[in-house]
Each structure stands twice: as C-alpha cells, then as structure tokens.
DOKEPA-554917 format. One record per residue (C-alpha): chain; residue in three letters; y, z, x; residue number from 1. Coordinates in nm, 4 decimals. Each point is the difference from the previous one (the first is absolute). Layout:
// residues N
 ch  aa        y        z        x   i
  A Ala        Y        Z        X NUM
...
***
This chain:
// residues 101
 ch  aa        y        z        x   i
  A Unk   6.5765  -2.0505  -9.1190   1
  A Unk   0.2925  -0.2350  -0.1420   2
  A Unk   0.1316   0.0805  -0.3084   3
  A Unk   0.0047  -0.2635  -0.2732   4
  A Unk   0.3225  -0.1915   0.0805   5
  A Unk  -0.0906  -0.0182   0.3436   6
  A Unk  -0.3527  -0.1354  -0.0732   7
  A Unk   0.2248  -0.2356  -0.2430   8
  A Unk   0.2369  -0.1318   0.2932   9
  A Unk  -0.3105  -0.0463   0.2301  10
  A Unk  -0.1835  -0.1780  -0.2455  11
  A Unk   0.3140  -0.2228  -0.1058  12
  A Unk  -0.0260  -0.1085   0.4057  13
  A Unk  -0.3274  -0.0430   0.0170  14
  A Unk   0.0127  -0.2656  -0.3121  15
  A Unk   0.2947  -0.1735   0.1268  16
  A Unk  -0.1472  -0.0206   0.3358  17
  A Unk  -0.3276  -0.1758  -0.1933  18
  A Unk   0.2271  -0.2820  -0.1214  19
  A Unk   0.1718  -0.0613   0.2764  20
  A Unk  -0.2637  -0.0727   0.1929  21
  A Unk  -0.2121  -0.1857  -0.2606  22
  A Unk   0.3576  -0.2157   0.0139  23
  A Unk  -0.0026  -0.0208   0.3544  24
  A Unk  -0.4001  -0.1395  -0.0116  25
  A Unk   0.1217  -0.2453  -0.2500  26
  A Unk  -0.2865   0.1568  -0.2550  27
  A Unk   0.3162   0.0527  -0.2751  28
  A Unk   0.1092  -0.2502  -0.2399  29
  A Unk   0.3284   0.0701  -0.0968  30
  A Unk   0.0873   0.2619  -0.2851  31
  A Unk  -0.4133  -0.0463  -0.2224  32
  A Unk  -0.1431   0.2130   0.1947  33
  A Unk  -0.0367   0.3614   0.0171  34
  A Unk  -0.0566   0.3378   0.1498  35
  A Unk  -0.0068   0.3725  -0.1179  36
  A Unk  -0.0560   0.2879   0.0746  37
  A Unk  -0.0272   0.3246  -0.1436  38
  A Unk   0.2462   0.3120   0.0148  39
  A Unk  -0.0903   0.3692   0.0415  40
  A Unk   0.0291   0.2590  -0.2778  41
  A Unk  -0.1689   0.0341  -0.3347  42
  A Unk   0.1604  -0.3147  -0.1711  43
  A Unk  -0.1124  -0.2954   0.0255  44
  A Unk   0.2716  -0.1756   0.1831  45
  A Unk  -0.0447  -0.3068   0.2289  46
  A Unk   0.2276  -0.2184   0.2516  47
  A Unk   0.0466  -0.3962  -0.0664  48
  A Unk   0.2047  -0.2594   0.1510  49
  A Unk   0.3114  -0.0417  -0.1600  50
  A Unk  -0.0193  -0.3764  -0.2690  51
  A Unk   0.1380  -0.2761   0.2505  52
  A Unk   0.0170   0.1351   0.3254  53
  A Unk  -0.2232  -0.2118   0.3079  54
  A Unk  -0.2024   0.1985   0.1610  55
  A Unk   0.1795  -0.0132   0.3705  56
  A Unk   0.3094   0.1633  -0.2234  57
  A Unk  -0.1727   0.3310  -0.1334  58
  A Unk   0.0501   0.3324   0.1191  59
  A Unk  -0.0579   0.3529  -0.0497  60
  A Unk   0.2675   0.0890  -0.2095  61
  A Unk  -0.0099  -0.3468  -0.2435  62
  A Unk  -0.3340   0.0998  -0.1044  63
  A Unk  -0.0155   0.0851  -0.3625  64
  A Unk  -0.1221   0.2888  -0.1490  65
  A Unk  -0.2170  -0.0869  -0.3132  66
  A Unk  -0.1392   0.2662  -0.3157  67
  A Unk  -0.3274  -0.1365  -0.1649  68
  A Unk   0.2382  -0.1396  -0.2604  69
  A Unk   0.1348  -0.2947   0.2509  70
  A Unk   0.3830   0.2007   0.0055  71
  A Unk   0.1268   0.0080   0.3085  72
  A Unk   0.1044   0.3893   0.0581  73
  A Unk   0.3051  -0.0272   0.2453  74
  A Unk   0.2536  -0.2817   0.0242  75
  A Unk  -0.0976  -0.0273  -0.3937  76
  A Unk   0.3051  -0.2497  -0.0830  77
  A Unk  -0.0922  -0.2385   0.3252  78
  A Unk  -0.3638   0.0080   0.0878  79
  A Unk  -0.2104  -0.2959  -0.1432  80
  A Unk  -0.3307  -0.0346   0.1041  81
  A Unk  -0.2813  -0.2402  -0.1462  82
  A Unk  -0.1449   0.0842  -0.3157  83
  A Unk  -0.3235  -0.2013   0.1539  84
  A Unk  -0.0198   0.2470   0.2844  85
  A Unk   0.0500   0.2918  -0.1575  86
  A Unk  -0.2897  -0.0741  -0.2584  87
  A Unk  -0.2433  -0.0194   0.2945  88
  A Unk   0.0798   0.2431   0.2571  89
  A Unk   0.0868   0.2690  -0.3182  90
  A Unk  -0.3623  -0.0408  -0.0973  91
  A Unk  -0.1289   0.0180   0.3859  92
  A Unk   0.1681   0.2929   0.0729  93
  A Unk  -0.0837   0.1839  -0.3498  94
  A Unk  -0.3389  -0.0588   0.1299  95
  A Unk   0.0557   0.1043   0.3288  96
  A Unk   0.1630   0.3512  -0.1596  97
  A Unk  -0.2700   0.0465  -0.3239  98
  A Unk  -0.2694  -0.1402   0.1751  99
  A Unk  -0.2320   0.1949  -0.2854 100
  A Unk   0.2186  -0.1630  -0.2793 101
***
C-alpha cells in the first residue's frame, strides 16, 4: 500500500495527465476551465490548476494544493488559482468526502 505522499505524487500525475490530454483533444478552453481532484488523509485537501496556466502547460508539480478555505497550502506567496474554480470543485469534493453531510 502507498503511503499518503506517494498516493499524493500519483494522483498529482494522474490530474496533469487529464489536462493534457483534454488539451491535446482540443476539449480545453484556455485557463475557465477546471479539474480537481482530491488528496488522501483526513483533511480535506484538493489539487487545482494553478490561475492562468493553458492546459498543454500543467504538470504534476504546478498543481496547487487547496484547504476548504480557497488558501493555497504550499507556494503560499505565488500560487493563484481562480476563486470561480475553487467555489465549485471545493463544494464537489466536500461532497465527495461528507457524502452524509
């Protein structure tokens, strides 16, 4: 079994994988558009694109970590993301973790 950063860096790959090829399709539309995805451990932590990046550009390690407060938790002083985005995948994936809440 992988421990929690492990599950982290997979998941990170497997995300950034997911926009590259929804770039590659031609399915993106240049930074309004997002995906997220959930981290392992008891917080409720998620992954979003970093504010401004196309999707062809993102990678594993530019994904931002997000709390359910819309902070980003590393690269605090440089990581934007959008404020629209966060409001709807914080809300999915709140649901996804509390699904009796």
């Amino acid at each position: 079994m992988l421990n929690d950063a492990s599950q982290e860096w997979e998941i990170r790959c497997d995300l950034a994988a997911a926009y590259r090829l929804i770039a590659h399709f031609g399915m993106d539309d240049l930074i309004s558009t997002h995906l997220s995805a959930r981290l392992p451990g008891k917080t409720h932590r998620f992954l979003l694109n970093p504010y401004g990046m196309m999707f062809d550009e993102i990678t594993a390690s530019s994904l931002v970590v997000v709390d359910p407060d819309g902070h980003a938790i590393q690269k605090e002083d440089e990581a934007k993301i959008s404020n629209a985005g966060f409001t709807i995948h914080s809300a999915v994936q709140w649901r996804v973790m509390m699904p009796n809440a």
